[in-house]
C-alpha positions in Angstrom: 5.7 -21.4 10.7 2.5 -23.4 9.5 1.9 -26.2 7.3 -0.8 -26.1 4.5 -3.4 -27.9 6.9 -3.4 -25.1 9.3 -3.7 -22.5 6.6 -7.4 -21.1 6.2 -8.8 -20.1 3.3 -6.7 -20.1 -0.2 -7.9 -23.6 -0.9 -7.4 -23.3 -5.0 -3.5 -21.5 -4.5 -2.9 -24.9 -2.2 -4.3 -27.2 -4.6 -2.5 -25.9 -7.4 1.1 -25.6 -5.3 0.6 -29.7 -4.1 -0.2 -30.3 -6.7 3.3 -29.0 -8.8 5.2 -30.8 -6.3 3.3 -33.6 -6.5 3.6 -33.9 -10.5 7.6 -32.4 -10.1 6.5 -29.2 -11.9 7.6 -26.8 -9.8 8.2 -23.7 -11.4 11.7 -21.2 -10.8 9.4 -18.5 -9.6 6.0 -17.3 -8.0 4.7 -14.2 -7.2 2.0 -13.8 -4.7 -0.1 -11.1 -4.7 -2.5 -9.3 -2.2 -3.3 -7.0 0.4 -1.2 -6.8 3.8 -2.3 -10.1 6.3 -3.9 -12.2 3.4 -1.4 -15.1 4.2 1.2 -14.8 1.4 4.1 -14.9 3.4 2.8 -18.3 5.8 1.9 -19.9 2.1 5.2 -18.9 1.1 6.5 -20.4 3.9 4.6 -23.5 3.7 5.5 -24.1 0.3 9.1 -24.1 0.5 8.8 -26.2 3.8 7.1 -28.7 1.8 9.5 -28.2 -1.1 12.0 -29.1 1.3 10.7 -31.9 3.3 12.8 -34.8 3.9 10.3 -36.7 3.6 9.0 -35.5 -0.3 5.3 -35.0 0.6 2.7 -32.0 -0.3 2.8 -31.0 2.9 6.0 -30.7 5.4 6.0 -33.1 8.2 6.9 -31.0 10.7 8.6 -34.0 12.1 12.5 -34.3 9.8 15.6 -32.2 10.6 14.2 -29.6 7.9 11.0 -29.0 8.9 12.3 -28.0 12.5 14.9 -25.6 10.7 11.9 -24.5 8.7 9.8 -23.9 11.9 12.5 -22.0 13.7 13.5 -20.3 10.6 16.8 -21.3 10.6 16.9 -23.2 7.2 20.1 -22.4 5.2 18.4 -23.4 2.3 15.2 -21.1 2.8 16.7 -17.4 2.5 14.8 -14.9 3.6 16.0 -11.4 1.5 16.2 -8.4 4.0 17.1 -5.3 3.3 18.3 -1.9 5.7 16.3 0.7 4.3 12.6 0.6 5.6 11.0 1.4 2.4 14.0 0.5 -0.2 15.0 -2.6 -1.0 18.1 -1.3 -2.8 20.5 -3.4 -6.0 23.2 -3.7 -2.8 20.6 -6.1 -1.0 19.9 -7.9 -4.0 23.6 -8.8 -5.3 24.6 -9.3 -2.0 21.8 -12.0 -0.9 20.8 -13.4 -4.5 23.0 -12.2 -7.3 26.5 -13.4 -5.4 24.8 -16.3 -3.6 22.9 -18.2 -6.6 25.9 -20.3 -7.7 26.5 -21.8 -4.5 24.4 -25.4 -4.6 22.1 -25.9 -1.9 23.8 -27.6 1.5 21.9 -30.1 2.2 18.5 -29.6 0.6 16.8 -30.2 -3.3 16.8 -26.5 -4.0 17.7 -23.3 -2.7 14.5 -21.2 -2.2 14.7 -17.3 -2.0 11.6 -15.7 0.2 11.2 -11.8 -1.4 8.7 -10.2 0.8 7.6 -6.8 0.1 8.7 -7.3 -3.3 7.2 -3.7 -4.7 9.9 -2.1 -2.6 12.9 -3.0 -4.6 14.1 0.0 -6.8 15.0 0.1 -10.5 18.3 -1.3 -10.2 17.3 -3.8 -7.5 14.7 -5.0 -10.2 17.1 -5.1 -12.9 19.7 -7.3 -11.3 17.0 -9.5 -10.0 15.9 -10.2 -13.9 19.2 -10.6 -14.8 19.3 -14.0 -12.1 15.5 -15.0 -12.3 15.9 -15.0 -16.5 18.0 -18.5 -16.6 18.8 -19.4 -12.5 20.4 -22.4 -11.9 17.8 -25.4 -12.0 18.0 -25.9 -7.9 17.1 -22.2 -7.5 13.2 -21.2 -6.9 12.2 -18.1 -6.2 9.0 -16.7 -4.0 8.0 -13.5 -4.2 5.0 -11.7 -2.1 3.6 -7.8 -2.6 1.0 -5.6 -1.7 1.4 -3.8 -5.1 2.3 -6.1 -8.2 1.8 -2.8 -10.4 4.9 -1.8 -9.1 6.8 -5.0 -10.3 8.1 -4.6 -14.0 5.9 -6.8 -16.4 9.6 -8.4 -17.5 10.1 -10.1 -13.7 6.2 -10.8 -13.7 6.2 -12.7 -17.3 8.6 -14.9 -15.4 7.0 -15.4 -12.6 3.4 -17.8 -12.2 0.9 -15.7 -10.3 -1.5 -15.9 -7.3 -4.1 -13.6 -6.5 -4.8 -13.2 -2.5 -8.0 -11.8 -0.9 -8.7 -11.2 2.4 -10.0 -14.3 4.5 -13.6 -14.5 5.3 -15.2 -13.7 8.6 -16.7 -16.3 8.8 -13.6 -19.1 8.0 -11.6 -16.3 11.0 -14.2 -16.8 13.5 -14.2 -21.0 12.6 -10.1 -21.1 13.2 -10.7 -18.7 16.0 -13.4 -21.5 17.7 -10.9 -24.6 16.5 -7.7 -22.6 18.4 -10.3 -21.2 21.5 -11.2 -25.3 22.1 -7.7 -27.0 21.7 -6.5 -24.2 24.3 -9.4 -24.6 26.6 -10.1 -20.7 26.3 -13.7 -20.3 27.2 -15.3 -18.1 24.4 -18.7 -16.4 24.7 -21.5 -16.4 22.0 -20.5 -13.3 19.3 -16.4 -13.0 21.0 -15.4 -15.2 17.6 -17.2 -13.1 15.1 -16.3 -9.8 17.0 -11.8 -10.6 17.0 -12.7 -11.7 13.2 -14.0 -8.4 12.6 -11.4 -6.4 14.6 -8.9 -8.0 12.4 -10.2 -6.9 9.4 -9.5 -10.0 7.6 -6.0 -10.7 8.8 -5.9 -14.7 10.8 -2.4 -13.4 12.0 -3.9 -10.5 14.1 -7.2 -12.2 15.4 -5.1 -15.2 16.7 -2.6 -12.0 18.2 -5.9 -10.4 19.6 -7.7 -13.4 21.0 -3.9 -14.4 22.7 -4.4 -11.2 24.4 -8.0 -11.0 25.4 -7.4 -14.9 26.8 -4.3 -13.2 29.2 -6.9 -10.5 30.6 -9.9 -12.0 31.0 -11.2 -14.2 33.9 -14.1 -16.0 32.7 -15.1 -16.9 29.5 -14.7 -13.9 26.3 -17.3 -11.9 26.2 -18.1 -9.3 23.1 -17.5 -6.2 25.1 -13.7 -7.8 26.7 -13.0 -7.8 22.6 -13.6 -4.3 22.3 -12.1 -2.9 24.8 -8.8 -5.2 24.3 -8.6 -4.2 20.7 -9.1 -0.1 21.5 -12.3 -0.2 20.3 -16.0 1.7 21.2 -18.4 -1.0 22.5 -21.4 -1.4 19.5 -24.4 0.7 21.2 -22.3 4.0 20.9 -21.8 3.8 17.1 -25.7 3.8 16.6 -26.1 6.7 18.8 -23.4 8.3 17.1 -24.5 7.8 13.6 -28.2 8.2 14.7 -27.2 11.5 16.1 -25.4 13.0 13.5 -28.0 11.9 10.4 -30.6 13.7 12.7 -28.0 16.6 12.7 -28.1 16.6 16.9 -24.2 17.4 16.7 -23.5 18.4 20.3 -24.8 14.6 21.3 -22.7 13.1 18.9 -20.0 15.0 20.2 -20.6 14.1 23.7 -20.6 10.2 22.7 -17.6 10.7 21.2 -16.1 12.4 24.2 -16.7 9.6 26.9 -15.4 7.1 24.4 -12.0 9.5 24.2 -12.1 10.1 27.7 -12.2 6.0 28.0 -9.2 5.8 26.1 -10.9 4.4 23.2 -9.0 4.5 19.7 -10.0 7.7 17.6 -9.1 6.4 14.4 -10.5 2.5 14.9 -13.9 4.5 15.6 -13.7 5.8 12.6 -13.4 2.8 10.7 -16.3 1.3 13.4 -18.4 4.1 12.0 -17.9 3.6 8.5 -18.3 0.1 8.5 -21.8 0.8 9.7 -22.3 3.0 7.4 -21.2 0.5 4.6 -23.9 -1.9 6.1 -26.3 1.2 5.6 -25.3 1.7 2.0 -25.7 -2.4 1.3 -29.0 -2.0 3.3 -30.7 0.9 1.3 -29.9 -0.3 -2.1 -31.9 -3.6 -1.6 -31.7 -7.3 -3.0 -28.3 -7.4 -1.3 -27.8 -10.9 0.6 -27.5 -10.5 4.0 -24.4 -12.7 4.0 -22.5 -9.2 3.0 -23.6 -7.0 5.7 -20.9 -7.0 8.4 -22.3 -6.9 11.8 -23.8 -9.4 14.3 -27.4 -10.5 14.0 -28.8 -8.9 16.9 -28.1 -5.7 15.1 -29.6 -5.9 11.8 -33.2 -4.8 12.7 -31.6 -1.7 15.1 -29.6 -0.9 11.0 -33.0 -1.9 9.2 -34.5 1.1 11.6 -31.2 3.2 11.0 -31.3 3.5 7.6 -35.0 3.3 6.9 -35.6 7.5 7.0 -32.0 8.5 5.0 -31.0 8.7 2.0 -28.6 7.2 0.0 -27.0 10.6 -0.4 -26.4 10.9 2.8 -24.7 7.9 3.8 -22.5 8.7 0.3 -21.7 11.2 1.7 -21.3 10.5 4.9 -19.0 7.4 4.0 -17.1 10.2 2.1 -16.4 12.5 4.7 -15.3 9.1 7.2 -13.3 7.8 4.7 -11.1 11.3 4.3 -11.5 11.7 7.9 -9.7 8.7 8.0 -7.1 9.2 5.7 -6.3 12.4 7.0 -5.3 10.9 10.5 -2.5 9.2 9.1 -1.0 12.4 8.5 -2.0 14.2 11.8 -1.4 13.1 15.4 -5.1 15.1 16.7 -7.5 12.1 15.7 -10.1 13.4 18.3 -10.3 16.3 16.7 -10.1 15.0 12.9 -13.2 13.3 14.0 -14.9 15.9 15.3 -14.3 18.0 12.1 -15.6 14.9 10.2 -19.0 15.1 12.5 -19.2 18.7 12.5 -18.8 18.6 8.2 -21.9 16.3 8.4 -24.4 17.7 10.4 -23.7 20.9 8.1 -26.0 21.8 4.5 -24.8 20.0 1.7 -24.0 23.1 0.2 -21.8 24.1 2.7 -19.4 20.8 2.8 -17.7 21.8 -0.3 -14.8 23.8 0.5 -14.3 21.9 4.0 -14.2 18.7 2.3 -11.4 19.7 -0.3 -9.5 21.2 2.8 -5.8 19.7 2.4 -3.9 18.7 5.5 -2.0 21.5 7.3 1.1 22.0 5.3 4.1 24.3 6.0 3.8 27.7 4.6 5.0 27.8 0.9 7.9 30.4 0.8 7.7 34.2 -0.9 8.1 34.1 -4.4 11.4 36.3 -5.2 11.3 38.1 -9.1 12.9 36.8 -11.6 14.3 38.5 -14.1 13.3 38.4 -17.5 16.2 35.9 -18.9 14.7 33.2 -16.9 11.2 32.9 -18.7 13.0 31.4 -21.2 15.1 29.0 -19.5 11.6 26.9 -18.9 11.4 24.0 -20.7 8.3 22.2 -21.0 8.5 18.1 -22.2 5.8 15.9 -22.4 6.2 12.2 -21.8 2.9 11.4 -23.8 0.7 12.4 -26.4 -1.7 15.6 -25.5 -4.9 15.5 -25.0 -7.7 17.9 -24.7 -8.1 18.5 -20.5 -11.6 19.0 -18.9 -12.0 22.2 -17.0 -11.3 21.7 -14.0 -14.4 22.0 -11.2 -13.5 24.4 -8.4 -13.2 21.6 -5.8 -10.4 19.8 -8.0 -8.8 22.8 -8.4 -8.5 23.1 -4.5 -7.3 19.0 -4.5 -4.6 19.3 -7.0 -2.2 21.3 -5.0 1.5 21.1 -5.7 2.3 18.8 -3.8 6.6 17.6 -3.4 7.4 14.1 -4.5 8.5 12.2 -1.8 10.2 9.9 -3.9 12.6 12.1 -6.0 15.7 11.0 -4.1 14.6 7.1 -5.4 13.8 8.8 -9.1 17.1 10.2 -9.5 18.9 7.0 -7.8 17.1 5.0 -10.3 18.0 7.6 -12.9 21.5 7.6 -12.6 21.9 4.1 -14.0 19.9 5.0 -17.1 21.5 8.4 -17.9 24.6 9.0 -15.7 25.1 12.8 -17.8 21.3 13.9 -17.3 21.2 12.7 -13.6 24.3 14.7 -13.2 22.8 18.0 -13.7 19.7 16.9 -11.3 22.1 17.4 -8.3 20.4 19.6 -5.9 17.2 19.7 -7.8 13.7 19.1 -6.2 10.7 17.8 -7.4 6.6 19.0 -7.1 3.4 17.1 -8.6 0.1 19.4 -9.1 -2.6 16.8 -10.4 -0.8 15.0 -13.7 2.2 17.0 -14.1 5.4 17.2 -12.5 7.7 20.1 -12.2 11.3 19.9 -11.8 13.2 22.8 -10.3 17.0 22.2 -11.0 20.0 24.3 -9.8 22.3 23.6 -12.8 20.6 25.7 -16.2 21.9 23.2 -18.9 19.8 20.5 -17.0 17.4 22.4 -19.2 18.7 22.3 -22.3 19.3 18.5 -22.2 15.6 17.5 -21.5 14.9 19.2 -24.8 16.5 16.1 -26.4 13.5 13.4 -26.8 15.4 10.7 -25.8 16.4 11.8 -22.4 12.6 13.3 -22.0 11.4 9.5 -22.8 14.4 8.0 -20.2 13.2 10.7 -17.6 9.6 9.8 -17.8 10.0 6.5 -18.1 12.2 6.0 -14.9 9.0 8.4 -13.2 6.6 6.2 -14.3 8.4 3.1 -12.8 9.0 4.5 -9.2 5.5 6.9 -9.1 3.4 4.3 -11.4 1.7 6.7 -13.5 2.4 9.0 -16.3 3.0 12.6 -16.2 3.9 15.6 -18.1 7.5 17.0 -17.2 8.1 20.5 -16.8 11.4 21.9 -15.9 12.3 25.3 -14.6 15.6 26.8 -12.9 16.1 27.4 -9.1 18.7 30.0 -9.4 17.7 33.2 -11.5 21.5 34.6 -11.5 23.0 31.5 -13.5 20.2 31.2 -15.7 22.6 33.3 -18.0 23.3 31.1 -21.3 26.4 29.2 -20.8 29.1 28.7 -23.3 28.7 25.5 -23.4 24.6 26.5 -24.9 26.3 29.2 -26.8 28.4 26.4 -28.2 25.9 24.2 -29.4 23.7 27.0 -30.9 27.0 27.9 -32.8 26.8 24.2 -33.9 23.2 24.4 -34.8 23.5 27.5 -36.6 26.2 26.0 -38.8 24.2 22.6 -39.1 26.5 20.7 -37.5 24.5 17.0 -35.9 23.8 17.5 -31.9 22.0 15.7 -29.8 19.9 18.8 -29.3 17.0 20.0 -31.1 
């Protein structure tokens, strides 16, 4: 655990968090917001060190009983919420850890400091019962939480909440902490290592101090460039010219070949990939002129070998080339052959612009979709069709988003319906064995049990439905509904009851 001191970058969130403690305005709860390795969690950390200092400074000493608890993260008044499920952070974590635990005063400390990392990851009841404690907590409770997604927080927990804004650190501030760290250690570092870690850590200080730990336990001498690629799995710099050079001169089988004796090398597929469209990036910030160089992200000695790069291209190209990269990349997370997602990506360049179309839309492989069986008749009108918003007139759709909008199943159903079942326990109830599909901005509901059906035809279960979709999915969409089992889709008597009911206008709850 670090102090503020040792913290780079973030000056104006430090300020402003000494600053409360120095004027005893510390707020019940902060949220702290941005991407993955910014350094929310070690401000976090810093912060309620400092919070709980012995010694009442802006900064923890390091030095009293509660700083060295802090440090080993053994604090018993710093609580770190867990939770079992990898992507869940369910209502059973948060009454166990918060909701059950709030009442008991701190043991030794001024307050009682709950750490929420990850906080997009608790579920609808998880947030509700969170609210319910963060709304009026005792006045020794503060709260700290840290996402990569503050969308996915309800506005009722972040109106209750002060927020901070993380962006990644600067290359240049990396490279400085790296030198600082290289010369207290007495690790020799070579002219360019600094820069080069920095930018193999994409921003993150936590993984550039990880990567120069492990060049310094490999190399000999002093850190050369070249001992930072090939540490980190990634192609040494002269090979991603050639590459690119290659492939905007369409000369595929050399690209190819580069790429081979980097795979045969062991080099990473996918870190190439990003290598490749970072250049490319550079490219694009190159060709559209009066751009400060202090953006381009590559080491001096290679500007004028980009200036010649880029000079006889277009800007179309490199578009589209960052295009093709970027889904190259994307599609890698789903599929173990890299090498040959790459390849495709190469091969999909050096082709006619006119010809990259269908290729490009190309979804990942997907199991086959199953043989539709016939229906008979009685089902078409056991579909029922809800919208969760106002209609609006649709564009037509161009051929390639027809391809990309393919029904695709929601992953997170089994977290809809969870969530669900604490808004409308007799709804949810007939979503048992039902499964869920999204084509572009609708979603499509196939449930065993019929009268599911005829519920969602009320409005107010519609809005609960779509309103519980929109919390876990973070977007809107229009609900369709349809029957998985043709034989039962025969009109129950509980329907032919409340038709009966209807017909003699008796009040239902259904239209």
């Amino acid at each position: 655990m670090a102090g503020f001191a040792e913290i780079i970058g973030h000056e104006q969130i430090i300020e402003h968090l000494q600053n409360a403690i120095l004027s005893q305005k510390v707020s019940h709860a902060y949220i702290l917001n941005g991407p993955d390795d910014s350094g929310k969690k070690m401000i976090a950390e810093a912060f309620a060190m400092a919070l709980q200092c012995e010694k009442h400074g802006t900064e923890g000493c390091m030095e009293c009983h509660s700083c060295k608890q802090a440090i080993s993260k053994n604090q018993p008044d710093i609580i770190y919420v867990t939770h079992e499920k990898p992507n869940t952070i369910s209502v059973d974590d948060i009454r166990r850890q918060v909701k059950d635990d709030v009442d008991i005063k701190p043991y030794a400390s001024p307050y009682k400091i709950y750490i929420i990392d990850e906080a997009e990851k608790m579920n609808v009841q998880a947030q509700n019962a969170l609210l319910k404690t963060i709304e009026e907590p005792p006045a020794y409770v503060k709260f700290i939480l840290a996402t990569t997604e503050m969308h996915k927080v309800p506005a009722t927990i972040l109106s209750r909440c002060q927020r901070f804004a993380f962006h990644r650190i600067r290359l240049e501030d990396i490279a400085a902490r790296l030198r600082y760290i290289a010369e207290k250690e007495q690790i020799p570092l070579a002219e360019g290592a600094d820069l080069q870690i920095a930018r193999c850590a994409d921003g993150g200080m936590r993984d550039a101090i990880s990567l120069l730990d492990q060049c310094a336990a490999v190399s000999e001498g002093a850190i050369t460039p070249k001992a930072v690629a090939e540490a980190a799995g990634v192609s040494g710099r002269a090979p991603l010219f050639r590459i690119l050079e290659d492939v905007l001169q369409n000369r595929l089988g050399d690209a190819l070949k580069e790429v081979d004796v980097l795979y045969q090398g062991s080099k990473d597929m996918a870190r190439l990939c990003e290598e490749l469209t970072e250049q490319l990036r550079n490219m694009m910030l190159l060709k559209a002129g009066n751009v400060p160089e202090e953006l381009l992200s590559c080491l001096p000695e290679e500007l004028p070998q980009l200036r010649e790069l880029t000079s006889p291209v277009t800007m179309e190209q490199i578009l589209r080339a960052i295009s093709v990269l970027q889904d190259c990349r994307e599609r890698m997370q789903r599929n173990p052959g890299k090498r040959t997602e790459l390849e495709l990506a190469l091969i999909r360049l050096t082709l006619p612009a006119t010809v990259q179309t269908p290729l490009a839309a190309m979804p990942a492989a997907a199991p086959a979709p199953r043989p539709m069986q016939p229906r008979p008749v009685v089902a078409a009108v056991q579909q029922a069709e809800v919208s969760t918003q106002s209609p609006a007139p649709q564009p037509t759709p161009t051929p390639t988003q027809t391809i990309q909008e393919q029904i695709q199943p929601v992953s997170q159903w089994a977290d809809i319906l969870e969530a669900y079942r604490s808004v409308n326990p007799a709804v949810s109830g007939s979503l048992a064995e039902s499964d869920a599909y999204i084509r572009g901005g609708t979603l499509l509901i196939v449930a065993k049990n019929p009268f599911f059906l005829t519920l969602l035809k009320n409005h107010e279960n519609a809005r609960s439905l779509g309103d519980t979709v929109r919390q876990i999915l973070g977007q809107e969409y229009k609900i369709l509904a349809k029957c998985s089992n043709p034989a039962q889709t025969e009109v129950s008597p509980v329907q032919t009851l409340l038709q009966k009911a209807k017909d003699s206008n008796l009040e239902t709850a259904v239209e």
